[in-house]
C-alpha positions in Angstrom: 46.4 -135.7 35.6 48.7 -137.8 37.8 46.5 -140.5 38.4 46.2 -140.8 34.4 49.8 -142.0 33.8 50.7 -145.7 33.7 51.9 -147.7 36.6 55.2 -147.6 37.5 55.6 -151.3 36.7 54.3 -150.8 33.4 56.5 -148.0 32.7 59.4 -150.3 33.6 58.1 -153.2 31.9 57.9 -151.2 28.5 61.6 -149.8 28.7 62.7 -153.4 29.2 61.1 -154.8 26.4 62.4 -151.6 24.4 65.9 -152.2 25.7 65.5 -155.9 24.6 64.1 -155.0 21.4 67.1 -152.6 20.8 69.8 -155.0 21.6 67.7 -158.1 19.1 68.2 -155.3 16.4 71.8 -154.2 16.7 72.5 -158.2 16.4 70.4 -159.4 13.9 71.7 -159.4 10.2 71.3 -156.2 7.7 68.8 -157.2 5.1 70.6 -155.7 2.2 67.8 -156.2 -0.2 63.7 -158.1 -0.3 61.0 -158.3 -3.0 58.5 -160.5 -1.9 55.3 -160.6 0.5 55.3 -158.2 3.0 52.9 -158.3 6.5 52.2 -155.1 8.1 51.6 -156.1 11.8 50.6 -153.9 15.1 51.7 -150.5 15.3 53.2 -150.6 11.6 49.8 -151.4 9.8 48.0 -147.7 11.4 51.4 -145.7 10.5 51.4 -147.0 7.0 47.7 -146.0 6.3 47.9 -143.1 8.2 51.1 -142.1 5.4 49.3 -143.8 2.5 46.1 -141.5 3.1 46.5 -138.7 5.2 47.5 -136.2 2.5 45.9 -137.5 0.1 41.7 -137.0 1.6 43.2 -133.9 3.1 41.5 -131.2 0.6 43.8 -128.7 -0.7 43.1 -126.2 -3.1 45.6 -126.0 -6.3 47.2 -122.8 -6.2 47.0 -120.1 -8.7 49.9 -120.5 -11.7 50.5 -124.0 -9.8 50.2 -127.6 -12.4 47.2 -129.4 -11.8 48.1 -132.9 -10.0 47.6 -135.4 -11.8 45.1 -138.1 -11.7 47.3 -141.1 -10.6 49.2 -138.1 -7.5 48.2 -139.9 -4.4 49.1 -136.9 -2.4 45.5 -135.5 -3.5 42.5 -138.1 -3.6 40.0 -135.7 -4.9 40.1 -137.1 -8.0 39.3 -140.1 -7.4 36.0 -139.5 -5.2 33.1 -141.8 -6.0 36.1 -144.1 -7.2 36.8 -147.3 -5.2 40.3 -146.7 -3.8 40.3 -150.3 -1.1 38.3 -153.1 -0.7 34.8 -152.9 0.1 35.3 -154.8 3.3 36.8 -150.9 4.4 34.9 -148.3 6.0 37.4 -145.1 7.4 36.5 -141.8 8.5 38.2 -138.7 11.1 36.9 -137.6 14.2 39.1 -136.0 16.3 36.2 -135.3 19.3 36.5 -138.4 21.0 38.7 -137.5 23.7 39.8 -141.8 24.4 39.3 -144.6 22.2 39.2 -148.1 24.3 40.8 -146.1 27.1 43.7 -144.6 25.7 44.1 -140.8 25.1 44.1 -139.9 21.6 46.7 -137.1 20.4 44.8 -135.7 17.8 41.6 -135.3 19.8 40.2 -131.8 19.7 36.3 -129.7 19.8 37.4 -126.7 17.5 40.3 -126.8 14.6 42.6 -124.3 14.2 40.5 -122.1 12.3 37.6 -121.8 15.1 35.5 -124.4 13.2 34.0 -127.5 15.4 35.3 -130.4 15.0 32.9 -133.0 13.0 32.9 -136.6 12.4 33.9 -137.0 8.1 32.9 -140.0 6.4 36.2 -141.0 3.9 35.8 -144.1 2.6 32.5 -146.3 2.3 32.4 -149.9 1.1 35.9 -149.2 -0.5 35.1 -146.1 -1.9 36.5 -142.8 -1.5 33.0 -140.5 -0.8 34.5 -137.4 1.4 37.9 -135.4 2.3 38.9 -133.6 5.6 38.4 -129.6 4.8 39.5 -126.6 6.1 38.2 -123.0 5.3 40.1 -123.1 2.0 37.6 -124.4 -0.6 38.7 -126.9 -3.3 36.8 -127.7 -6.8 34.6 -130.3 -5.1 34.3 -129.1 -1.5 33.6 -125.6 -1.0 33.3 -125.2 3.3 35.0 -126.3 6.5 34.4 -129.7 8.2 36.4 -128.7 11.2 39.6 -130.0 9.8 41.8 -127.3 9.7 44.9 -127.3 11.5 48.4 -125.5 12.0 51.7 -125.8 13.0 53.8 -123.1 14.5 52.8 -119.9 12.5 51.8 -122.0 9.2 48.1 -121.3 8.0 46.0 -123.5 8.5 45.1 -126.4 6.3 42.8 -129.4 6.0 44.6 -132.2 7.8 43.7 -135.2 9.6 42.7 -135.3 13.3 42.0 -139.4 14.6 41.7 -141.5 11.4 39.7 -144.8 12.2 39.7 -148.0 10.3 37.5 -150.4 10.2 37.1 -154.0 8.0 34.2 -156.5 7.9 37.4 -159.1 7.3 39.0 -159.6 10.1 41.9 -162.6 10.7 44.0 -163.9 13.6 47.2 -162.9 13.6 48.1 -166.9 13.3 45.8 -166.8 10.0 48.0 -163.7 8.5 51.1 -165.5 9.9 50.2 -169.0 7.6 48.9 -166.4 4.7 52.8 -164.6 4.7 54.5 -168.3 4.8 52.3 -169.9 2.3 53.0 -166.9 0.3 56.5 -166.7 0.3 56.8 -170.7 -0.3 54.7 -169.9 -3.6 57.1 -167.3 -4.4 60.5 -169.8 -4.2 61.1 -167.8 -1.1 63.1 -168.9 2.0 60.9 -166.3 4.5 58.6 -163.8 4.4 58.8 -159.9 6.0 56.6 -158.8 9.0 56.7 -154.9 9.8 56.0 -154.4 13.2 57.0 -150.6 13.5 57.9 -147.7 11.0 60.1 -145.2 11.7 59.9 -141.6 10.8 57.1 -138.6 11.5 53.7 -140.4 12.1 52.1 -137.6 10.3 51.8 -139.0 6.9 51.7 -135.0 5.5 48.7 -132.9 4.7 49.0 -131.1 8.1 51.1 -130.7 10.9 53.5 -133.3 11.6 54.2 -134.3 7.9 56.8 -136.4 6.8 58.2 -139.8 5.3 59.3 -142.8 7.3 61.0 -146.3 7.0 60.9 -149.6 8.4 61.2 -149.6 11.8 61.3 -153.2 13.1 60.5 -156.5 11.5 61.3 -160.3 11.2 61.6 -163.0 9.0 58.9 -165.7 9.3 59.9 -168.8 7.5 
Protein backbone atom coordinates (compact mmCIF):
# COMPACT_ATOMS: atom_id res chain seq x y z
CA UNK A 1 0.00 0.00 0.00
CA UNK A 2 0.95 3.63 -0.49
CA UNK A 3 1.19 4.48 2.97
CA UNK A 4 3.78 1.46 3.34
CA UNK A 5 6.55 3.05 1.19
CA UNK A 6 9.31 5.10 2.75
CA UNK A 7 9.31 8.89 3.10
CA UNK A 8 10.15 10.86 0.43
CA UNK A 9 13.10 12.24 2.47
CA UNK A 10 14.28 8.91 3.04
CA UNK A 11 14.07 7.86 -0.44
CA UNK A 12 16.24 10.84 -1.25
CA UNK A 13 18.53 10.46 1.53
CA UNK A 14 19.32 6.76 0.37
CA UNK A 15 20.10 7.78 -3.38
CA UNK A 16 22.47 10.37 -2.07
CA UNK A 17 24.42 8.32 0.02
CA UNK A 18 24.37 5.66 -3.02
CA UNK A 19 25.50 8.39 -5.43
CA UNK A 20 28.29 9.22 -2.83
CA UNK A 21 29.09 5.76 -2.33
CA UNK A 22 29.39 5.35 -6.21
CA UNK A 23 31.65 8.21 -6.76
CA UNK A 24 34.20 6.97 -3.32
CA UNK A 25 34.41 3.78 -5.50
CA UNK A 26 35.19 4.90 -8.95
CA UNK A 27 38.17 6.94 -7.06
CA UNK A 28 39.48 4.71 -4.70
CA UNK A 29 42.53 2.35 -5.81
CA UNK A 30 41.90 -1.25 -7.58
CA UNK A 31 43.02 -3.84 -5.06
CA UNK A 32 44.80 -6.06 -7.48
CA UNK A 33 45.41 -8.81 -4.99
CA UNK A 34 44.73 -9.58 -0.64
CA UNK A 35 45.27 -12.66 1.52
CA UNK A 36 44.79 -11.81 4.97
CA UNK A 37 41.83 -11.19 7.60
CA UNK A 38 38.69 -10.49 6.13
CA UNK A 39 35.48 -8.66 8.18
CA UNK A 40 32.17 -9.36 6.76
CA UNK A 41 30.14 -6.21 7.92
CA UNK A 42 26.18 -5.14 7.41
CA UNK A 43 24.49 -6.20 4.49
CA UNK A 44 27.56 -8.44 3.27
CA UNK A 45 27.69 -10.87 6.37
CA UNK A 46 23.58 -12.11 5.60
CA UNK A 47 24.48 -12.35 1.64
CA UNK A 48 27.44 -14.48 2.39
CA UNK A 49 25.63 -16.98 4.63
CA UNK A 50 22.73 -16.89 2.71
CA UNK A 51 25.32 -18.25 -0.46
CA UNK A 52 27.45 -20.36 1.95
CA UNK A 53 24.10 -22.33 3.07
CA UNK A 54 21.25 -21.91 1.05
CA UNK A 55 21.90 -24.79 -1.40
CA UNK A 56 23.52 -26.70 0.64
CA UNK A 57 20.28 -27.51 3.66
CA UNK A 58 18.14 -27.24 0.65
CA UNK A 59 17.35 -31.22 0.20
CA UNK A 60 17.65 -32.44 -3.12
CA UNK A 61 17.33 -35.85 -4.18
CA UNK A 62 20.42 -37.43 -6.38
CA UNK A 63 19.07 -38.25 -9.60
CA UNK A 64 18.93 -41.56 -11.13
CA UNK A 65 22.49 -42.49 -13.22
CA UNK A 66 23.64 -39.07 -11.55
CA UNK A 67 27.44 -39.36 -9.15
CA UNK A 68 26.79 -39.30 -5.64
CA UNK A 69 28.13 -35.88 -4.14
CA UNK A 70 30.62 -36.15 -2.25
CA UNK A 71 31.09 -35.78 1.37
CA UNK A 72 33.19 -32.57 1.52
CA UNK A 73 30.23 -30.92 -1.72
CA UNK A 74 28.96 -28.02 0.22
CA UNK A 75 26.22 -27.58 -2.29
CA UNK A 76 24.38 -30.60 -0.40
CA UNK A 77 24.72 -30.64 3.65
CA UNK A 78 22.85 -33.82 4.03
CA UNK A 79 25.74 -35.54 4.78
CA UNK A 80 26.85 -33.83 7.26
CA UNK A 81 23.57 -33.84 9.55
CA UNK A 82 24.08 -34.55 13.23
CA UNK A 83 27.71 -33.02 12.28
CA UNK A 84 28.71 -29.67 13.80
CA UNK A 85 29.09 -27.44 10.62
CA UNK A 86 29.57 -23.65 12.88
CA UNK A 87 30.12 -22.75 16.26
CA UNK A 88 27.82 -23.70 18.93
CA UNK A 89 27.23 -20.06 19.76
CA UNK A 90 24.77 -20.49 16.17
CA UNK A 91 21.35 -21.35 16.12
CA UNK A 92 19.61 -20.87 12.18
CA UNK A 93 16.46 -21.94 10.91
CA UNK A 94 13.71 -20.82 7.71
CA UNK A 95 10.45 -19.47 8.12
CA UNK A 96 9.08 -17.76 5.42
CA UNK A 97 5.39 -17.01 7.40
CA UNK A 98 6.43 -14.01 9.08
CA UNK A 99 5.13 -11.41 6.86
CA UNK A 100 7.80 -8.41 8.70
CA UNK A 101 10.75 -8.91 10.76
CA UNK A 102 11.43 -5.60 13.08
CA UNK A 103 9.19 -3.84 10.59
CA UNK A 104 10.56 -4.38 7.37
CA UNK A 105 8.70 -6.57 4.71
CA UNK A 106 10.42 -9.69 4.05
CA UNK A 107 10.69 -11.00 0.23
CA UNK A 108 10.61 -14.41 0.88
CA UNK A 109 7.57 -14.42 3.13
CA UNK A 110 4.90 -16.74 2.09
CA UNK A 111 1.67 -19.26 3.86
CA UNK A 112 1.79 -22.07 1.06
CA UNK A 113 5.12 -23.02 -1.22
CA UNK A 114 4.90 -23.72 -4.63
CA UNK A 115 3.75 -27.05 -4.35
CA UNK A 116 0.44 -26.30 -2.16
CA UNK A 117 2.25 -27.27 1.10
CA UNK A 118 2.11 -24.69 4.15
CA UNK A 119 4.78 -23.06 4.97
CA UNK A 120 6.45 -24.28 8.41
CA UNK A 121 9.10 -23.04 10.58
CA UNK A 122 12.55 -25.72 10.01
CA UNK A 123 15.04 -25.92 12.60
CA UNK A 124 18.75 -25.99 10.51
CA UNK A 125 21.26 -25.65 12.72
CA UNK A 126 21.29 -26.15 16.66
CA UNK A 127 24.20 -25.35 18.95
CA UNK A 128 26.45 -25.53 15.77
CA UNK A 129 25.09 -28.44 14.35
CA UNK A 130 23.45 -29.18 11.26
CA UNK A 131 19.95 -31.16 12.70
CA UNK A 132 17.32 -30.40 9.53
CA UNK A 133 17.10 -29.36 5.72
CA UNK A 134 14.40 -27.27 3.87
CA UNK A 135 12.21 -29.99 1.76
CA UNK A 136 10.03 -30.08 -0.92
CA UNK A 137 7.73 -32.98 -2.17
CA UNK A 138 10.72 -34.65 -3.64
CA UNK A 139 12.07 -37.08 -0.98
CA UNK A 140 15.89 -37.47 -0.33
CA UNK A 141 17.72 -40.57 1.64
CA UNK A 142 17.17 -38.83 4.99
CA UNK A 143 13.99 -36.82 4.52
CA UNK A 144 11.18 -38.43 2.92
CA UNK A 145 8.08 -35.43 3.08
CA UNK A 146 7.46 -31.71 2.50
CA UNK A 147 8.25 -29.01 5.07
CA UNK A 148 6.65 -26.40 2.89
CA UNK A 149 9.73 -25.51 1.22
CA UNK A 150 9.26 -26.01 -2.23
CA UNK A 151 9.53 -23.36 -4.57
CA UNK A 152 9.67 -22.39 -8.42
CA UNK A 153 10.86 -20.12 -10.83
CA UNK A 154 9.13 -19.46 -14.14
CA UNK A 155 7.96 -22.97 -15.38
CA UNK A 156 10.89 -24.90 -13.34
CA UNK A 157 9.52 -27.68 -10.93
CA UNK A 158 9.64 -27.09 -7.81
CA UNK A 159 12.41 -27.71 -5.45
CA UNK A 160 13.37 -27.40 -1.79
CA UNK A 161 14.73 -23.88 -1.40
CA UNK A 162 15.02 -21.37 1.15
CA UNK A 163 12.27 -18.91 2.09
CA UNK A 164 13.68 -16.22 5.26
CA UNK A 165 16.81 -17.76 6.72
CA UNK A 166 17.39 -16.35 10.32
CA UNK A 167 20.58 -16.29 12.26
CA UNK A 168 21.10 -16.00 15.48
CA UNK A 169 24.52 -16.09 17.97
CA UNK A 170 24.79 -16.17 21.73
CA UNK A 171 28.29 -14.07 20.84
CA UNK A 172 27.54 -10.92 19.97
CA UNK A 173 30.29 -7.90 19.58
CA UNK A 174 30.27 -4.16 18.73
CA UNK A 175 31.09 -3.28 15.63
CA UNK A 176 34.20 -1.13 17.39
CA UNK A 177 35.19 -4.77 19.10
CA UNK A 178 35.20 -6.47 15.38
CA UNK A 179 36.90 -3.23 14.10
CA UNK A 180 40.08 -3.72 16.95
CA UNK A 181 39.78 -7.75 16.26
CA UNK A 182 40.47 -7.06 12.09
CA UNK A 183 43.37 -4.46 13.03
CA UNK A 184 44.93 -6.47 15.68
CA UNK A 185 44.76 -9.23 13.27
CA UNK A 186 46.28 -7.82 10.35
CA UNK A 187 49.21 -6.21 12.61
CA UNK A 188 49.84 -10.00 13.62
CA UNK A 189 49.91 -10.98 10.16
CA UNK A 190 52.90 -8.11 9.03
CA UNK A 191 49.93 -6.51 7.33
CA UNK A 192 49.60 -2.78 6.58
CA UNK A 193 45.33 -3.05 6.77
CA UNK A 194 42.81 -5.27 6.97
CA UNK A 195 39.43 -5.91 4.50
CA UNK A 196 35.91 -4.97 5.59
CA UNK A 197 33.05 -6.31 3.17
CA UNK A 198 30.21 -4.14 3.45
CA UNK A 199 28.14 -5.50 0.35
CA UNK A 200 28.40 -8.45 -2.21
CA UNK A 201 27.44 -8.21 -5.44
CA UNK A 202 25.71 -10.75 -7.55
CA UNK A 203 22.17 -12.78 -7.20
CA UNK A 204 21.28 -12.86 -3.36
CA UNK A 205 19.89 -16.28 -3.90
CA UNK A 206 22.87 -18.25 -2.90
CA UNK A 207 21.21 -21.39 -5.29
CA UNK A 208 19.07 -24.28 -4.32
CA UNK A 209 15.95 -22.42 -5.59
CA UNK A 210 14.82 -19.57 -7.40
CA UNK A 211 17.10 -16.77 -7.68
CA UNK A 212 20.40 -18.90 -7.66
CA UNK A 213 23.66 -17.57 -8.43
CA UNK A 214 27.33 -16.50 -7.50
CA UNK A 215 28.45 -13.08 -6.43
CA UNK A 216 31.48 -10.87 -5.66
CA UNK A 217 32.57 -8.21 -3.45
CA UNK A 218 30.56 -5.47 -3.59
CA UNK A 219 31.98 -2.70 -1.46
CA UNK A 220 34.70 -2.61 1.21
CA UNK A 221 37.57 -0.70 2.88
CA UNK A 222 40.78 -0.86 4.32
CA UNK A 223 40.97 -0.50 8.07
CA UNK A 224 44.51 0.13 9.20
Amino acid sequence: APDQLPALADVLADVKKLADRLAAAIKAPILEDYTGPVLLDGLASPQFFRQLLARGVAGQADLVGSQRRGASDTADLENRLGKRILPVTFQIYDDPRPEKFQGIFLAGHYLFDDEGIPAQRVELVVDGKLEGMVMSRAPTKLFAKSNGHGRRSSSEVPRSAVGCLYLESAKGESPEELKKELIDAADAEGLKYGLRITAIQGRAGGGGGPGGGGFRRGGGAGFA
